[in-house]
C-alpha positions in Angstrom: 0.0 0.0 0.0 1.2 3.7 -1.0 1.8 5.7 2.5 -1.1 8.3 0.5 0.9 11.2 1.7 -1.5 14.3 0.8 -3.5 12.5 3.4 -1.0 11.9 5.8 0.0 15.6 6.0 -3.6 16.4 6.5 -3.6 13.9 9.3 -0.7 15.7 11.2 -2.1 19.2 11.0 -5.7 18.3 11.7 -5.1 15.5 14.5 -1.7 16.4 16.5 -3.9 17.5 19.4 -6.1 15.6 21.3 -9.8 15.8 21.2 -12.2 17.6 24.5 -14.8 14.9 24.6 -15.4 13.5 27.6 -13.4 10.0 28.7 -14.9 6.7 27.8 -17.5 4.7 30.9 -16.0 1.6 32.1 -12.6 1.1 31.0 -11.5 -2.6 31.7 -8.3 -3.1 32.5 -6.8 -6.8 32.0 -3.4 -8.7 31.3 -2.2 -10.6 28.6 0.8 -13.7 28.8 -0.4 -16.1 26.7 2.9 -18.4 27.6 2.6 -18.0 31.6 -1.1 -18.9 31.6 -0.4 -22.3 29.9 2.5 -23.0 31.6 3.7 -21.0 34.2 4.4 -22.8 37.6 1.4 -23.8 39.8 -1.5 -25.1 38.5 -3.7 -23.6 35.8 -6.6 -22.5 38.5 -3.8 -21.2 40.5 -2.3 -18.8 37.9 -6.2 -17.8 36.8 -6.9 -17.1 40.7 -3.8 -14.9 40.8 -4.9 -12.9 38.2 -8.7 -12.5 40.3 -6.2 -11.1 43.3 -5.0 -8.6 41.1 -8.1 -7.4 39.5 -7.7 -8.3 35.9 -11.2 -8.0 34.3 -9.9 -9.1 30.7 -7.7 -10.9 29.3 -6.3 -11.1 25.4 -5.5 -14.6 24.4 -4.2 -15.8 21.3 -5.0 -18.5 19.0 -2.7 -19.2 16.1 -4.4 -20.7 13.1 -1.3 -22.1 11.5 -0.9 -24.3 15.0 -4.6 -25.2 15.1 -4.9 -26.0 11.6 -1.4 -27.5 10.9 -2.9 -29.6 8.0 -5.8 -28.0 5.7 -9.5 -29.3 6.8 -12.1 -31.0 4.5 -14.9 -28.7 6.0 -13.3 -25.8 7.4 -16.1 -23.9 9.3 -16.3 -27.0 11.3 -14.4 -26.8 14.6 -15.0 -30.6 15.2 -12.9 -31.2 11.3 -10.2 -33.7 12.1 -7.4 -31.3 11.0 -8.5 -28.7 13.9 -7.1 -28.7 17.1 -8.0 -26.6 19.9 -6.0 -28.7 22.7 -3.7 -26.2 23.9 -6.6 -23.1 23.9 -9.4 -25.1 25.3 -8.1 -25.1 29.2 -7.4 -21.6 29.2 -10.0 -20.4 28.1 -12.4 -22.6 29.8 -10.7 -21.4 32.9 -11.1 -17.8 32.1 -14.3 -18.2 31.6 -15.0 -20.3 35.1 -13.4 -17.4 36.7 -15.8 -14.7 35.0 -12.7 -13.0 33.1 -13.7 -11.6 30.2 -11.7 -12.8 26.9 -10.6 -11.1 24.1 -9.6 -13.5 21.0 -6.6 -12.9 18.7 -6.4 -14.4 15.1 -3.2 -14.7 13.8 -0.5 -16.8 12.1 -1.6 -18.5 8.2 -0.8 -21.9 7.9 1.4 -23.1 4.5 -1.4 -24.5 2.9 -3.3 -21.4 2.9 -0.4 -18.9 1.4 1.4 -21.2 -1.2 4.0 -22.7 1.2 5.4 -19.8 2.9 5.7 -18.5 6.6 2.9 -17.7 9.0 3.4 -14.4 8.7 2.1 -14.3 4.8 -1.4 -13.5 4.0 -3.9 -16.2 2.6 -3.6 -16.0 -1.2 -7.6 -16.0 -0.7 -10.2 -14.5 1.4 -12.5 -17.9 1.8 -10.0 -19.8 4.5 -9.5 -17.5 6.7 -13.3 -16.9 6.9 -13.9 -20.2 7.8 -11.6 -20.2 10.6 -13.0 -17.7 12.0 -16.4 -19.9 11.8 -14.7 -22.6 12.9 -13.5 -20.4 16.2 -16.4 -18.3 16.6 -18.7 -21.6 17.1 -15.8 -23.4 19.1 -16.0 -20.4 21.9 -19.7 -19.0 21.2 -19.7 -17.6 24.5 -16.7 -14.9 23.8 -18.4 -11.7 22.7 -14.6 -9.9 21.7 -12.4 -10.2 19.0 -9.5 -9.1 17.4 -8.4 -10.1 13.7 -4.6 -10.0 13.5 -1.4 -8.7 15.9 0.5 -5.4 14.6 -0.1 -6.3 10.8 1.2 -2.7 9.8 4.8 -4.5 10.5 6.3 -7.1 8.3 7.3 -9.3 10.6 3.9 -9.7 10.9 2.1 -9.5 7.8 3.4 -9.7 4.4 2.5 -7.6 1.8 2.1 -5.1 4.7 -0.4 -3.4 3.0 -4.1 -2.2 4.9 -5.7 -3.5 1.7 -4.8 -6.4 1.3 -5.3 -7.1 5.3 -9.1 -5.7 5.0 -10.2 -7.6 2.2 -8.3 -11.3 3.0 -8.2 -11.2 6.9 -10.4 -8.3 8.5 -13.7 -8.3 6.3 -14.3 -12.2 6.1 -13.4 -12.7 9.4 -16.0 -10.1 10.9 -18.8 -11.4 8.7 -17.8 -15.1 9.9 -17.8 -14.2 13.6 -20.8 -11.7 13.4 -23.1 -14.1 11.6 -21.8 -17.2 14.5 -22.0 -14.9 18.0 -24.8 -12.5 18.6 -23.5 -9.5 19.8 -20.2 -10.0 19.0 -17.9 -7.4 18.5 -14.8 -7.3 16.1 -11.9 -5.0 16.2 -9.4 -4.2 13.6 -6.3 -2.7 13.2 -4.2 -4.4 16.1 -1.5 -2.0 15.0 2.0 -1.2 16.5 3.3 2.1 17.6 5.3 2.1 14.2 5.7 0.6 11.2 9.4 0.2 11.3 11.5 -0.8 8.7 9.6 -1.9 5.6 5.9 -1.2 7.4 3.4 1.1 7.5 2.6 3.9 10.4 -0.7 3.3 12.5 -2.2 6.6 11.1 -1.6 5.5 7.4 -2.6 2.0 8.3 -6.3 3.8 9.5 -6.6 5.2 6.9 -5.6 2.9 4.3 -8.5 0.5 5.9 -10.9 3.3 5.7 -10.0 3.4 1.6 -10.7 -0.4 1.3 -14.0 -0.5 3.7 -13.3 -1.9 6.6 -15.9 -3.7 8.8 -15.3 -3.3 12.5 -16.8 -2.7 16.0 -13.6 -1.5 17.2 -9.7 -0.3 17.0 -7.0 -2.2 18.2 -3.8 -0.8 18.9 -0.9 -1.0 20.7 0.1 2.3 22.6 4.0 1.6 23.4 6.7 4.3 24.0 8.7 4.8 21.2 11.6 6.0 23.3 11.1 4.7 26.8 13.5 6.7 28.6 12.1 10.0 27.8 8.6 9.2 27.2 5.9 8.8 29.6 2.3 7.7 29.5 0.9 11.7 29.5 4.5 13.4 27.9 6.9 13.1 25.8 5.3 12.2 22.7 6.3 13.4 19.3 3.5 15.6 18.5 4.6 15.9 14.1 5.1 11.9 13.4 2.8 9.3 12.2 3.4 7.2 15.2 1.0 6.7 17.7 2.1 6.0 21.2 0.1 6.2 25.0 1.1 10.1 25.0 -0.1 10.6 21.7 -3.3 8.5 22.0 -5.2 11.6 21.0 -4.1 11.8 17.3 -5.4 8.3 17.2 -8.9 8.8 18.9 -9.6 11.4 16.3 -8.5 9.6 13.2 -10.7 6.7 14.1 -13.4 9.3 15.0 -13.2 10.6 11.5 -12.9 7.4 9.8 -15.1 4.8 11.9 -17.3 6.7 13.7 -19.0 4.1 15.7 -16.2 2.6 16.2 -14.3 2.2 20.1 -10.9 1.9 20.9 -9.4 -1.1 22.4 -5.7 -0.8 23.8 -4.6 -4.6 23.5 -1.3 -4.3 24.2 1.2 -2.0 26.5 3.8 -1.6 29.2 7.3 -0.4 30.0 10.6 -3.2 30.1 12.3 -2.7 34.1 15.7 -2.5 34.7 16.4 -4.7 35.9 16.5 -6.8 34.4 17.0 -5.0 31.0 19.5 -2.0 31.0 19.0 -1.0 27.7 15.3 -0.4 27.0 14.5 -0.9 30.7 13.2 2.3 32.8 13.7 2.0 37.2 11.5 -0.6 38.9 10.0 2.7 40.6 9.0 4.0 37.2 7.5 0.9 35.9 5.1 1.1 38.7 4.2 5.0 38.0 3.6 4.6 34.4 1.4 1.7 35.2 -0.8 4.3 37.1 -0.1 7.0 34.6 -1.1 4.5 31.7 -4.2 3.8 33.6 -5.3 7.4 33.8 -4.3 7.8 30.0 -6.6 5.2 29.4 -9.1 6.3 31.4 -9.3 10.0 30.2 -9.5 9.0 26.6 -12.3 9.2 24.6 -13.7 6.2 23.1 -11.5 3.7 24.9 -12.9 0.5 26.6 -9.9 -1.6 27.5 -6.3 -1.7 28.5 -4.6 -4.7 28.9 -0.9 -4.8 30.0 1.8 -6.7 28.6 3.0 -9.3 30.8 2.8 -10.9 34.1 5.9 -12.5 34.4 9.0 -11.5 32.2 10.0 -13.5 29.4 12.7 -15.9 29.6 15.0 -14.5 27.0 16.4 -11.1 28.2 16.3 -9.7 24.0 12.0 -10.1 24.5 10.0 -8.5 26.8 10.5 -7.5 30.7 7.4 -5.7 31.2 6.1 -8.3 33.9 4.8 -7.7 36.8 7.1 -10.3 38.6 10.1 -11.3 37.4 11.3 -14.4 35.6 12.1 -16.1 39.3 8.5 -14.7 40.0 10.1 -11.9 42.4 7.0 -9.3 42.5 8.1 -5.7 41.5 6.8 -2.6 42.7 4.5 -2.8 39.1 2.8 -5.4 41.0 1.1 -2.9 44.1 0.6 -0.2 41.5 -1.3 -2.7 39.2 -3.8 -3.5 42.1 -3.6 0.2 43.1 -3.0 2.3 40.1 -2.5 5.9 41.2 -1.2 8.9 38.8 -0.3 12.6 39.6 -2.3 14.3 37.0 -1.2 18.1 38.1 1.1 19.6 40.9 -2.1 19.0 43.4 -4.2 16.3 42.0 -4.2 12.4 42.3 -6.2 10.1 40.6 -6.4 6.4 41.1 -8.5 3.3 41.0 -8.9 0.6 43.6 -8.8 -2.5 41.0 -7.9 -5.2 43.1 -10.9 -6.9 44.7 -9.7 -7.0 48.1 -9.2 -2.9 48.4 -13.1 -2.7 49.3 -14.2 0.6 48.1 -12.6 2.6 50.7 -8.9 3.9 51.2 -6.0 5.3 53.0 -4.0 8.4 50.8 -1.0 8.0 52.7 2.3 9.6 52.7 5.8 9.2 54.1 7.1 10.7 57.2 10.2 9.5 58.0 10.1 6.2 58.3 6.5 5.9 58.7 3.7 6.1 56.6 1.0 8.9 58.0 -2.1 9.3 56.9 -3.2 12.2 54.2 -7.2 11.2 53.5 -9.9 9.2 53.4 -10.6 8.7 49.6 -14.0 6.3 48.6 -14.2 5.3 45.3 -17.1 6.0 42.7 -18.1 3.6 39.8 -15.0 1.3 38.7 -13.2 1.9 41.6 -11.7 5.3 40.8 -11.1 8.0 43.1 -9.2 11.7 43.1 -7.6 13.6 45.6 -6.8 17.3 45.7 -4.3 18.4 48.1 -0.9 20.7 48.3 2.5 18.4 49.0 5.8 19.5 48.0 7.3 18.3 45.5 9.6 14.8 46.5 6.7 14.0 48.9 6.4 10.4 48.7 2.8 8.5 48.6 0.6 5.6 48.2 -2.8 4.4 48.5 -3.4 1.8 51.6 -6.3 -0.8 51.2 -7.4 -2.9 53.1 -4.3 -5.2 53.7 -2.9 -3.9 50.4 -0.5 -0.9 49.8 0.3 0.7 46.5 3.8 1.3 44.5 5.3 4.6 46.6 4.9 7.2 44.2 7.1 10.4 44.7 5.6 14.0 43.7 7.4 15.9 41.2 
């Protein structure tokens, strides 16, 4: 697809700002670590009930259709075909929904037989197969009401051609007809997109509106918000306010875009976090800031127009340091500070104003604004939380004050004024 630049430069005069409307109702915030909830340590109902202790109302979870349909099946809407198998998916999800989490569903990954023998990360050389899996899925897990057709296609290493068209017409458009006409109420979300295109893709705002162009069908826009440049950028600043990137800071250039283009359609922010250091020095920001962008990405969220969900990126680090440390505990399953502030997200949104959410279902609905004196922790207010749990706080502290939010028998990441 051509980058359509006449558009482009409308885009980043029109849409560098972010819009007045008023912040979206009943954001849910959830997890997603598709290789710790299969097999992390402990049992599968033990890593699902740690995820209850920390208030995770969602969770995205993927299925690759090049592992479930390794081998090309005779009817292909059918999820009881012989060459389908949903063995690795089934507990999980099963669990999930046991536990009353709400699921988001990823499609991604073409097998060989469906793209002429090359990698998963080709498009089908037709629209029909894809469709069908989608069926196939969509009747397997009738009871899961979200969607989301593809991860960051606007990069190659994820979709190739890396073109919006082509991604509308073989993967998007058949697979929201499939899953509409299987699940009442469903809804679909598009997009999925990175921060970037990198080398060889195609920005998120180009991406929008190259899907626009080829008539897109969707209920929502997927995205994923992460910093471009980690140790300058924060969830509210820092944001480069003249590119085609679209990161938490920016999120506002992407809410209007979509508001322009798919009016009636939401946001949904499937992926996001910041790497620790430790363990990873080079892309890694403090433990201590970890835990206040997880409040600050919260509030981001939260303020946003048009967004419904963010969902954090992981629970435990991965394994390989080259990947991901965004976890909440650490590969030995150490908790970090992100931990506390996950249960007890709290962001300073001006010199004298806090806002903050008790998320975890053991902070009650009542709280403790406390901050540090010395050694001990004295307390500022009394702070009850409205609908969803959220809360603010106005109040004069100087700056290098040091607070957190007590609950119940749970205390927040120590957040320090600035």
């Amino acid at each position: 697809m051509r980058r359509i630049p006449l558009l482009l430069a409308a885009i980043i005069l029109t849409l560098a700002a972010a819009p007045h409307a008023s912040a979206a109702p009943g954001v849910k915030f959830g997890l997603t670590d598709d290789a710790w909830l299969m097999n992390g340590s402990g049992t599968l109902d033990q890593r699902l009930a740690k995820l209850d202790l920390l208030g995770v109302r969602v969770v995205r979870f993927t299925l690759r259709w090049d592992q479930i349909a390794r081998t090309q099946p005779t009817t292909p809407a059918d999820p009881a075909d012989a060459a389908y198998d949903w063995s690795s998916a089934d507990p999980v999800l099963d669990g999930l929904k046991a536990h009353g989490i709400e699921v988001v569903l990823q499609l991604v990954g073409t097998p060989s037989w469906a793209n002429g023998g090359k990698a998963s990360n080709y498009i089908p050389t037709s629209s029909a197969p894809f469709g069908a899996f989608a069926t196939a899925a969509a009747r397997q897990y009738p009871w899961v009401k979200r969607w989301v057709i593809w991860n960051e296609p606007n990069q190659v290493r994820w979709l190739r051609p890396t073109t919006a068209t082509l991604y509308t017409i073989r993967l998007l458009n058949p697979a929201y007809a499939a899953i509409h006409t299987a699940i009442r109420g469903a809804q679909v979300a598009g997009g999925g997109t990175a921060p970037r295109g990198s080398t060889g893709g195609v920005s998120p705002l180009a991406w929008v509106a190259g899907m626009h162009a080829a008539h897109a069908r969707l209920d929502a826009y997927a995205h994923n918000p992460y910093p471009l440049d980690p140790k300058r950028e924060t969830p509210l600043t820092g944001g480069c306010d003249h590119c085609t990137t679209v990161t938490m800071a920016t999120i506002g250039r992407l809410v209007s875009l979509v508001g322009r283009d798919f009016p009636k359609a939401r946001i949904w922010l499937t992926e996001y976090g910041y790497q620790s250091n430790p363990p990873d020095r080079l892309l890694g920001v403090s433990l201590a800031l970890q835990a206040r962008y997880i409040g600050e990405g919260a509030y981001a969220a939260y303020r946003a127009p048009k967004v419904d969900m963010l969902i954090h990126f992981l629970y435990r680090d991965e394994p390989n340091l080259s990947r991901f440390q965004s976890g909440l505990l650490t590969l030995t399953n150490a908790v970090k500070p992100a931990y506390a502030a996950y249960q007890l997200p709290l962001a300073q949104i001006s010199s004298s104003t806090f806002w903050g959410q008790l998320r975890a279902p053991a902070a009650g609905s009542t709280a403790r604004l406390e901050r540090r004196v010395g050694s001990r922790w004295q307390t500022l207010a009394t702070v009850h939380a409205g609908a969803g749990g959220y809360f603010r706080w106005n109040g004069n502290l100087a700056r290098g004050t040091q607070v957190r939010v007590h609950a119940g028998s749970l205390a927040g990441a120590t957040l320090t004024m600035h």
